[in-house]
Structure formats: structure tokens, C-alpha cells
C-alpha positions, 0 to 999 in steps of 0.5 A: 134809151139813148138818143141819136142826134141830129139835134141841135146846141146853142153855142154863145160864141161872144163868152170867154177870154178868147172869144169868138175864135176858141169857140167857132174852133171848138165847134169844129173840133166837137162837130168832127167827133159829133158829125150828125149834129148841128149847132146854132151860133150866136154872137156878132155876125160881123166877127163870126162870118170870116172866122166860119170862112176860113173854119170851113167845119164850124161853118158845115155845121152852124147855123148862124144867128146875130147878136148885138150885145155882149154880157162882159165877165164882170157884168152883174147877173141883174144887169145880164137880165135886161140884156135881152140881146146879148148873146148868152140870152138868145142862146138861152132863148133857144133851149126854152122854145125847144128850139135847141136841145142844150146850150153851152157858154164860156161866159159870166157864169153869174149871169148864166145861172141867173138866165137859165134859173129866170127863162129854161127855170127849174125841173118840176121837184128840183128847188134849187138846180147845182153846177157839178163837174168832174175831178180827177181822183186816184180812183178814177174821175169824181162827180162833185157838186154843188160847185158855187151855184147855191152857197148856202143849201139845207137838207132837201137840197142835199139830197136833190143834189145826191139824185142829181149827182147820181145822174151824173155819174151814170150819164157822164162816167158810166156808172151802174151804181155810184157810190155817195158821199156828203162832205163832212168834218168827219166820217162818223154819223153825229158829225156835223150839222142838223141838215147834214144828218137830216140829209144822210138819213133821208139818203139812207132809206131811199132808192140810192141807199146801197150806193150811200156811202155816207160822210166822206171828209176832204181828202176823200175827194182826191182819194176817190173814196166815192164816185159822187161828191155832194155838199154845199156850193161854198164848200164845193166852190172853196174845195174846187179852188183848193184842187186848182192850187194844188195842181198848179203849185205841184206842177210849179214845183215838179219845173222848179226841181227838175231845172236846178241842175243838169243831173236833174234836167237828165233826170227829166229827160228820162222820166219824161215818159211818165210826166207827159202821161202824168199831165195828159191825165190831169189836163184840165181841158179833159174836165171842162164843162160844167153843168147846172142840173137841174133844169128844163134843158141842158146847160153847160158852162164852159171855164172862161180861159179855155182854149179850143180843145177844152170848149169842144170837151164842154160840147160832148159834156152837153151831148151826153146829157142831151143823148142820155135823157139826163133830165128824164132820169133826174124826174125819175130819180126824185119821184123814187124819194117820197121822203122828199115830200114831207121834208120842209121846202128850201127857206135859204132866199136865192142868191143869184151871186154865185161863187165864181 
């Protein structure tokens, strides 16, 4: 059962390229749509006070909180560690004492992942949590992980991810019964390594086995052949990257051709329509918000260039998950697999350099 705020979020108000400015206004912009919740700010009280004077709906909502340090983006996850002052690591306080529900930052995502993984830790079962994010498909938005945080995964993780995805795609898109896929070089079922097929055939006799589609190859992502991408965070990380180029070198072109002439700057002007729809549908502000999962809370990690919009698109990530249980549902899923109980435990060592 869902829900209903009042609950409260801890916002990292110092993280991100235009900080502290594009989160107090995403903050405004979130409580409008989310009127009954509350937000506990961390950051500089000296930049933020004027800011929350002249954005007068952040300020309704906030509470505010000083922070002395700020983690820089370049920072090293280790070095983030010690700065118990930062503002990133208050927030992250918060969400371990109870006192706030989730958390969501635009910050060093390395320094993120190391935080959360040391203070909120990991869901009892889960050995490693996942970072997963929306696509755009021609289906309809697509559920992958994991996206950088683990580069290197074995068949157990796999198959906590598949559960965790699933989760996913239920709390976020809706789904009833989304359907599956382990990125592989191949669909057929010897394709690929021992821990894939070890994965498949654990995900085949559990709970979510009729929602198992099987393995799926690269450009079944965009195609939208399953809702829920599973695989490992190096390849969920290069197939991100991969998806970001080719929008953008798409959009470069879709400029360039239709600005080399005036019949084709006529040609723009009527097909303007459909382009402007076109863009709406792949802005990426609409699939900002990034969630480890996996954790003992919500954490959300925001893209670092951001503006107000797609922070506050961030925000309602992190309140779907807090309103629908989603850690609640995870447990619940894992207990379903007994299978996971006799597969041997992740040896990969935890690398707190993920992919950025």
C-alpha cells in the first residue's frame, strides 16, 4: 500500500554544476507538484538564506540545515569519506537516523556511492546495491541497470539486480509484469559467459520467470524489446554513454540539415510540429534521477548539469520510491528466490571507483 507524504527528503543543496541556485528552484518547482512534503536542506546557510528569500516556495518547504564543506566533483570517494561535514554527508546522516526518508544530490556520484554503501549500507540479502535510470525507447521508457556502480558483477548480482529492476519498473512506470532481459552478445541461451547462463537459469525457475525474457543484445534497448535491462555496470555505463552520443550527434545533424539552405530552413518551419514533440520526448531532464537501490533508504543521484527542471524530475524519482515501499518490495522479492541462498556470494573486491 502507498503512502502519503508529509515525509521528509534531504536535499544536498551544494552538488552540481549550477549549485546552489538550480536545487533551491528545483526544490520549489518539486514542492508545487508535491505540496504536503517537506525537504531538509543542507548546504552553506550563507548562499542559501538570500536564495530561499527571493524563492519564497523552496523556503515554505525547507528546513534548513549549515554545512561547512563541500565535496568538489573531482574529489576521490576516499577523501569524501572523511569530510563528515560536507554537505552530502549530512544529508546522507539524515536518511541513516530516520530522519528523512530519501536523500537526492546532483553531487560526486563516486563520493555518493562510497557514502551511502558506508552510512545507510545495504538491504539485508542485497550484496551489492545498483544505480538504474530510465531510457527512452520506441516502446515506451526502459529500466536498465546496473549503470557504473559495480564494473564488475557475477551471477548473484545479476539476478539481485533482475529483482531490484523489476521493483523498479513496477514502482516508477506502473508496470504490472515487466518484462526482463540480461544484456548479452547474443540472444540464444549458450551465448555468453558462465555467470550469465548461471543468472538466466536462476531467473528462469524463480518467482519473476514468466516476466523473463531472456537475453537481449544491444539494440534491443532502444527497440524497447523488454521493460528492464539487467547487466553489469561497465557495460550498463558504456551503453549509457553510447545512448547520450547518439542523441546528441542525432540532434547535431537534424541542425545541420535543416540550416543549409532556405528550402530546408522552410522545410523546418513546417515539420516544427513533430520536431518540438520529438524533443519533448527525448529531453533528458524527463529521465533524470538515478537510484542506487539497494539500500536501507532512498537515494537518488541527480546528473550533475542539471538545471532546475530536471532536479525536481529527480525529486518525484525519490518520491515514488519512498511513497510505494520500494525497499519493502525489493525484501519481499528476494525472499521469493530460495535459489539465491545456495549460489556462492559475490567475490568480485568492492571497487568504490564507479564508472562516472
Amino acid at each position: 500500500m502507498a503512502v502519503s507524504p508529509p515525509f521528509t527528503l534531504a536535499v544536498d543543496a551544494m552538488g552540481g554544476d549550477h549549485a546552489p541556485e538550480m536545487v533551491v528552484r528545483g526544490v520549489a518547482l518539486a514542492a508545487e507538484r508535491h505540496p504536503h512534503a517537506r525537504f531538509l536542506l543542507v548546504g552553506d546557510e550563507e548562499k542559501l538564506r538570500p536564495l530561499l528569500r527571493r524563492v519564497k516556495r523552496a523556503a515554505a518547504a525547507c528546513t534548513l540545515r549549515h554545512a561547512s564543506e563541500t565535496i568538489s566533483s573531482d574529489l576521490k570517494p576516499t577523501a569524501a569519506l572523511r569530510m563528515r561535514a560536507s554537505s552530502m554527508r549530512i544529508a546522507i546522516d539524515a536518511v541513516a537516523t530516520g530522519e528523512a526518508a530519501g536523500v537526492v544530490s546532483a553531487g560526486n556520484t563516486g563520493a555518493l556511492l562510497a557514502l551511502a554503501k558506508i552510512v545507510i549500507k545495504t538491504l539485508p540479502g542485497i550484496s551489492r546495491p545498483a544505480m538504474a535510470a530510465l531510457g527512452p525507447s520506441a516502446r515506451g521508457d526502459v529500466v536498465m541497470l546496473d549503470l557504473g556502480a559495480n564494473v564488475a558483477c557475477d551471477a548473484r548480482n545479476l539476478v539481485e539486480f533482475a529483482v531490484m529492476g523489476d521493483v523498479f519498473a513496477r514502482t516508477v512506470l506502473g508496470l504490472t509484469a515487466p518484462s526482463i532481459g540480461l544484456l548479452n552478445v547474443g540472444s540464444e541461451e549458450l551465448k555468453g559467459d558462465e555467470r550469465l547462463r548461471q543468472a538466466a537459469e536462476v531467473l528462469r525457475e524463480s518467482h519473476i520467470g514468466p516476466q523473463f525474457h531472456g537475453f537481449v543484445e544491444g539494440h534491443d534497448i532502444a527497440a524497447g524489446t523488454t521493460d528492464v535491462i539487467v547487466t553489469d555496470g561497465f557495460t550498463g555505463n558504456v551503453a549509457l554513454k553510447t545512448g547520450e552520443g547518439a542523441l546528441r550527434l542525432v540532434g547535431a545533424l537534424l541542425r545541420q540539415v535543416f540550416s543549409t539552405s532556405l528550402a530546408s530552413r522552410i522545410a523546418y518551419l513546417l515539420a516544427r510540429p513533430g520536431l518540438d514533440r520529438l524533443r519533448e520526448w527525448l529531453d533528458p531532464r524527463r529521465y533524470n534521477g538515478a537510484v542506487l537501490i539497494g539500500l536501507n533508504g532512498v537515494v537518488v543521484k541527480s546528473h550533475g548539469g542539471t538545471d532546475a527542471q530536471g532536479f525536481a524530475h529527480a525529486i518525484d524519482v525519490a518520491m515514488d520510491m519512498v511513497v510505494h515501499h520500494f525497499n519493502d518490495r525489493i525484501r519481499e522479492g528476494l525472499s521469493r528466490i530460495g535459489t539465491l541462498k545456495v549460489m556462492a556470494p559475490a567475490s568480485v573486491p568492492v571497487d568504490l571507483r564507479p564508472a562516472s
